[in-house]
N, C-alpha and C positions, 0 to 999 in steps of 0.2 A: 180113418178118423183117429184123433188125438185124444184118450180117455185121460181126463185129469186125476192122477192117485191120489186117493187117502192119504198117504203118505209125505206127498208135498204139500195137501191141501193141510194137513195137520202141520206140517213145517210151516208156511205162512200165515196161519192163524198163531200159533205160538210166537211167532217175531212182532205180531201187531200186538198181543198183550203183554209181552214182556217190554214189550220197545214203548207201550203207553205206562206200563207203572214205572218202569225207569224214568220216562220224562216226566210223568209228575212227581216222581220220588226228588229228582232234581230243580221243578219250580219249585215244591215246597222250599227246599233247603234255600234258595236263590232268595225267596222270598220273605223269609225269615230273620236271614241280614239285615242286621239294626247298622245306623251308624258307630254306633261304641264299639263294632264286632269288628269294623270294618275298620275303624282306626286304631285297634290293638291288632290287626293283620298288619296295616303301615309302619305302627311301631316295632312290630318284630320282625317285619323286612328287614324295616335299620339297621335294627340290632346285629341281626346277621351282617347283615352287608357292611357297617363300621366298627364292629369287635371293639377292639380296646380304645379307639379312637374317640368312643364316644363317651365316655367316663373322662375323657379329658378334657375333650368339650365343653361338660357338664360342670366339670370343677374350675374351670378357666371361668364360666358364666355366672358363676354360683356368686362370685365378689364383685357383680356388676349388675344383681339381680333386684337391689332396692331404689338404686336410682330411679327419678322420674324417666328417664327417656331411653329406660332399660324399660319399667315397667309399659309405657306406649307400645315398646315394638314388642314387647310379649304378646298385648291384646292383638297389635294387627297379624301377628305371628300365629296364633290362637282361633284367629277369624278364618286367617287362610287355606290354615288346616280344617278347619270345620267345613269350608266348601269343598276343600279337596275330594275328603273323606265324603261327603253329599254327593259327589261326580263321582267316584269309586263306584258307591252304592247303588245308584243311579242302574253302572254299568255291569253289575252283578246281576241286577234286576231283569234288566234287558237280556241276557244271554240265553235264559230256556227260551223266550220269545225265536228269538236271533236263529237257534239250533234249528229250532222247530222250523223256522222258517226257510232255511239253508238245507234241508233234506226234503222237504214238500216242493220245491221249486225245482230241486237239481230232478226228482224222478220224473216230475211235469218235463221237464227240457228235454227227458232221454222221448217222451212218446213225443214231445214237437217235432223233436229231430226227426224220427222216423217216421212222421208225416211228412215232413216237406224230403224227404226223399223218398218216400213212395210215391210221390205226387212227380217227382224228377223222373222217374221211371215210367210212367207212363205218359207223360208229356213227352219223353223226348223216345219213346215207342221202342224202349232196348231188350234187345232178344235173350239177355241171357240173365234178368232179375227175376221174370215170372213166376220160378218155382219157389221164389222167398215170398210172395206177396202175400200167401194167409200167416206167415209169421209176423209181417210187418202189420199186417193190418192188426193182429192179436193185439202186438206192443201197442199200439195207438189204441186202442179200449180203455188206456189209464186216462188219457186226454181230456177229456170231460170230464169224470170228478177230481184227478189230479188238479186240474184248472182252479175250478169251483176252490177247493180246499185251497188254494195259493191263497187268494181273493179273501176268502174266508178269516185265514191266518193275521191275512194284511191286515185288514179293519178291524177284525177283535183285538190284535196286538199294537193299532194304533200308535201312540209318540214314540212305545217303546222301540220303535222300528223306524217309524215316517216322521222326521219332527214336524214336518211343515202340518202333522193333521191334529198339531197341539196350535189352537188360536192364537195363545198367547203369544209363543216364537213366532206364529206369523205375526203378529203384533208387532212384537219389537225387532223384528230382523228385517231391516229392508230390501236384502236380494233376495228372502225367500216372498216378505210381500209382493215384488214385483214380478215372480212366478205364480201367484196365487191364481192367474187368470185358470192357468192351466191345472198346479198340483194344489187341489181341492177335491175334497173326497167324492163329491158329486161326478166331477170330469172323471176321475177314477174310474167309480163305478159304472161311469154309462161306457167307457173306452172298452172296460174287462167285458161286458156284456156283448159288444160289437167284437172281441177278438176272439172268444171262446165260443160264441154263435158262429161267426163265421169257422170258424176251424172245426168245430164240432159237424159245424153242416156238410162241409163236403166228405169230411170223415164217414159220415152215415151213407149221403149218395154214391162216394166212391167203391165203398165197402158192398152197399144194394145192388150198383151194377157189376160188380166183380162179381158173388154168386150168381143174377141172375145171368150171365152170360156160361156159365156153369152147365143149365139147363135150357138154352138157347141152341137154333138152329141159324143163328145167322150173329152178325159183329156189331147190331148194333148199339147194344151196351158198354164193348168195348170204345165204341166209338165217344159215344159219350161221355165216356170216364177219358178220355184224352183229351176233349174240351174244357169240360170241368177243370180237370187238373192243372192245362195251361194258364186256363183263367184265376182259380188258386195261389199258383207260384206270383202270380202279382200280389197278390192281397196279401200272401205269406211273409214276403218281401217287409213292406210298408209295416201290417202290424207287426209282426215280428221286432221289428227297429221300436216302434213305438212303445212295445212292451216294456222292452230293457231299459227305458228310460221309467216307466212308470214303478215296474213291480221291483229294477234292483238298480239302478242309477237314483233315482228319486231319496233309496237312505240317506245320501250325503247330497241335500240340491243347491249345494256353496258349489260345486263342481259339476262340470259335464265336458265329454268327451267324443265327436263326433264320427270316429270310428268304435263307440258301444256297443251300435245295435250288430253291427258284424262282425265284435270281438265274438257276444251273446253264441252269434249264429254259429260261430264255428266251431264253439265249445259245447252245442245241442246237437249240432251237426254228424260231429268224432262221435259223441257219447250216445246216440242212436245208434249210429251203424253199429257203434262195437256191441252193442247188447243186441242188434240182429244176427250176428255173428256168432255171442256166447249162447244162445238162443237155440240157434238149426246146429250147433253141435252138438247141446243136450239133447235136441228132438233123434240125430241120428244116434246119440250113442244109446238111447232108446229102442233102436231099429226102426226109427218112423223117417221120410223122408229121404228113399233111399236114389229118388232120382236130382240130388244133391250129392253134387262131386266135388272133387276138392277144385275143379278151378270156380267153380261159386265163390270158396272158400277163398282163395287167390284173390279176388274181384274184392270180396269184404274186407280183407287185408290189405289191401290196395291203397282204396278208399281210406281206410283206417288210417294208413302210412301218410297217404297224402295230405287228408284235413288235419292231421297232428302240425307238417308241414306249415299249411293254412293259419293253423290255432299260433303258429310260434310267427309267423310273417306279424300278423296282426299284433300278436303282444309285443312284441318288439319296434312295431313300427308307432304303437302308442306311446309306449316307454320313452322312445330316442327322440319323438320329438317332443314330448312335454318334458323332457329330460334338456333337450338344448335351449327351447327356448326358454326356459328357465323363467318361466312366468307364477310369483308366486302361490296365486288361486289354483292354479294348475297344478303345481308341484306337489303341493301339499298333500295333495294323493297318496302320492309316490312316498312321499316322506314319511306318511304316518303306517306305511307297509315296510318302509325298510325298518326304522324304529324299534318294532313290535313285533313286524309281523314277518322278520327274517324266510327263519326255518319253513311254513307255508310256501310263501312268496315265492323264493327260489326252489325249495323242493318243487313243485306244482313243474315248474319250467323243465327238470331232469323226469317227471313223471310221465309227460305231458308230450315232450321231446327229444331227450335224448335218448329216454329210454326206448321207447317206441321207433327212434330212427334206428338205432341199433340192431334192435332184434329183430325187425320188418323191414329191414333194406333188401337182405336178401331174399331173391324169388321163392327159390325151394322150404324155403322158412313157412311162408304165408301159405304153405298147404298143408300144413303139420300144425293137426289143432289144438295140441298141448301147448306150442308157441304161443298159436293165436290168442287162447284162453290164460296162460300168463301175461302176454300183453296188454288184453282185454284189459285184466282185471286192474293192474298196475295205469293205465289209460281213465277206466272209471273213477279209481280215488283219487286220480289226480285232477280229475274234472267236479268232483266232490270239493275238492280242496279250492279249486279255482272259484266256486261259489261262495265257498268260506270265507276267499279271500276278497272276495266283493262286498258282503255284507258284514262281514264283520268290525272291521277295522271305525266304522258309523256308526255301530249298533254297543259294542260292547268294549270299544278302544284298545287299552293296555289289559284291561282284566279277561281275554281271550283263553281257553285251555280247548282242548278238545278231550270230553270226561262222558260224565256219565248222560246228560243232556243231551249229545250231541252223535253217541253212538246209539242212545235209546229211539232219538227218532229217526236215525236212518234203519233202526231198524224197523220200526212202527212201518214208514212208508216202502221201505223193504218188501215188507212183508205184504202192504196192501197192494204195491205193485205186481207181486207173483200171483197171489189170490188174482184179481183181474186180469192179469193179462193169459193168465196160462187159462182159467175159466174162458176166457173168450177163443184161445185155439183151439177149444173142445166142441165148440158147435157150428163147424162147416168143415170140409177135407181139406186136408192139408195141400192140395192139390190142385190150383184152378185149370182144370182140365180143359177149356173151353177156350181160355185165351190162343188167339190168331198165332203168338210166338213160344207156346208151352211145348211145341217140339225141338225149335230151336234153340230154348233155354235147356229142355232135359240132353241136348246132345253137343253142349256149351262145349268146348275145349280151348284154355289159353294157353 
């Protein structure tokens, strides 16, 4: 049995209070931004960015300043700016929302992940995952409130996040009216209730018949956690897809993209396995799970390697064709990423891919867990960043930083992640002793 220490329990509770006064240390400030503050930030962009230039400007303008049709274009000059600096504002505003929002979803996607591949495993009855499945199952223990708090996040945070659940823009904007059928907060909430039920539920029954097969004389739990699970992997499917359109397609609904929901999946997919993997190496460098060998570990790196693979297929194949056919509603994605949101965009791709093909190509690499867990980790903030890079570019445009908001709530849910998931590997053995293929998996060699 897995005794959870004081010592990390007191580490994840210190990350959930430090990581909540930091983000609301940063809504205040966010929230505090007047307009005035916000158009002397503009004007000493300028300043910076036109130096001496703009004293010439000034004085070339100064002998053209009384005319009537100088004074007009001051005022519509004067107007412009006043909504600019309003849009700014706007988007300072939105960004603790934004943050808050980008770290709650990215640790919900690592326990999706690693539901619908524990659910792969035993659907498709493979001999050599069994001795990870109390760790998987651990990880999936965020899924339920992880969930809940997405949901949660959404609705309290409203337009600042969703325009369509501002009336008015449904009002005035006709391609978001003419979605209304569907992204209205009602449809919303009954959808999130039907994804997070169903995934919570087989979560509990999968989890019930895995102990009770523990303490069983016979397979037929196992049996029934193979049904379950196949039946699952459909529904996984379908919401899954439908999620990504709701909880992070839906910030920008002038766009949509019909390879989303399998962009989503690949990027919950990678970032599951890799924290099963940073996971059973902590538990052994603890001396807990010792009938975990390195070709387990081989198997996790594997996987790792390949859905990174996966993750770069898809991004590129979204890219190159809304990149060719150069359709403007479509492009404009892409535009307002390259624009702003360079450094992200493309780091994310070298985090994400090159890095991980590099240092996980080689076989003997992926049995050496100092590799793995550099990998890991370089793999995890690049699938944090690929979030960022979803939500942000809708929610908070050009005024983007990654500061004090946005390390505070990773680490709030950080922290509330360790807190659950390690609490839940402490009350069952780490060992399902019972399943049909637990000899085969403990004597695994690749």
């Amino acid at each position: 049995m897995y005794t959870f220490s004081n010592r990390l329990k007191i580490f994840s509770i210190v990350l959930i209070v430090l990581g909540a006064i930091g983000w609301f240390t940063g809504y205040n400030s966010a929230h505090h931004t007047t307009i005035e503050d916000v158009k002397e930030m503009i004007a000493a962009e300028a300043a910076s960015h036109h130096g001496g230039d703009h004293d010439t400007a000034s004085a070339e303008s100064h002998s053209e300043e009384n005319t009537p049709a100088a004074n007009e274009s001051q005022g519509e000059e004067a107007h412009s700016d006043d909504e600019h600096a309003e849009h700014i504002m706007h988007q300072i505003h939105n960004r603790p929302y934004a943050a808050l929002y980008v770290a709650a979803f990215f640790f919900m996607m690592i326990a999706l992940g690693t539901l619908a591949f524990y659910a792969v495993q035993h659907a498709s009855q493979a001999g050599w995952s069994p001795v990870l499945f109390r760790v998987m199952e651990g990880i999936t223990y965020y899924l339920l409130p992880g969930a809940i708090i997405v949901v949660a996040i959404a609705l309290w945070a409203g337009d600042h996040l969703f325009i369509w659940m501002n009336p008015e823009v449904v009002a005035e904007d006709k391609l978001i009216n003419a979605k209304s059928g569907f992204l209205n907060k009602t449809g919303f909430m009954i959808r999130a209730v039907v994804f997070i039920g169903g995934w919570s539920l087989y979560r509990y029954f999968s989890r019930k018949f895995s102990l009770a097969q523990d303490a069983a004389d016979h397979n037929k739990n196992f049996k029934k956690n193979f049904r379950i699970s196949a039946a699952f992997l459909v529904f996984y499917l379908i919401t899954e897809s439908m999620m990504s359109w709701d909880w992070v397609m839906s910030v920008d609904p002038h766009w949509f993209s019909t390879l989303f929901g399998w962009y989503v999946f690949a990027s919950m997919f990678v970032s599951g396995i890799t924290v099963i993997a940073l996971i059973t190496i902590y538990l052994k460098s603890k001396g807990l799970l010792d009938f975990v060998n390195d070709s387990h570990l081989h198997d996790l790196a594997k996987f790792m390697f390949g859905i990174s693979i996966f993750w770069t297929y898809l991004w590129f194949s979204q890219f190159m064709l809304i990149w060719y056919a150069n359709i403007p509603e479509e492009v404009v994605y892409f535009t307002a990423r390259f624009e702003h949101y360079k450094l992200p965009f493309f780091g994310m791709v070298v985090m994400n891919f090159v890095f991980p093909f590099l240092v996980l190509m080689n076989s003997d690499y992926k049995r050496i867990p100092w590799f793995v867990v550099m990998a890991g980790i370089v793999i995890l903030i690049g699938h944090y960043v690929d979030v960022f890079n979803m939500i942000m570019p809708a929610t908070v445009g050009e005024s983007w930083f990654i500061g004090l908001p946005e390390i505070s709530a990773v680490m709030l849910f950080g922290g509330l992640f360790l807190l659950l998931v390690f609490y839940s590997l402490s009350k069952a053995p780490l060992k399902a002793k019972r399943n049909p293929f637990i000899k085969e998996s403990e004597l695994f060699h690749y």
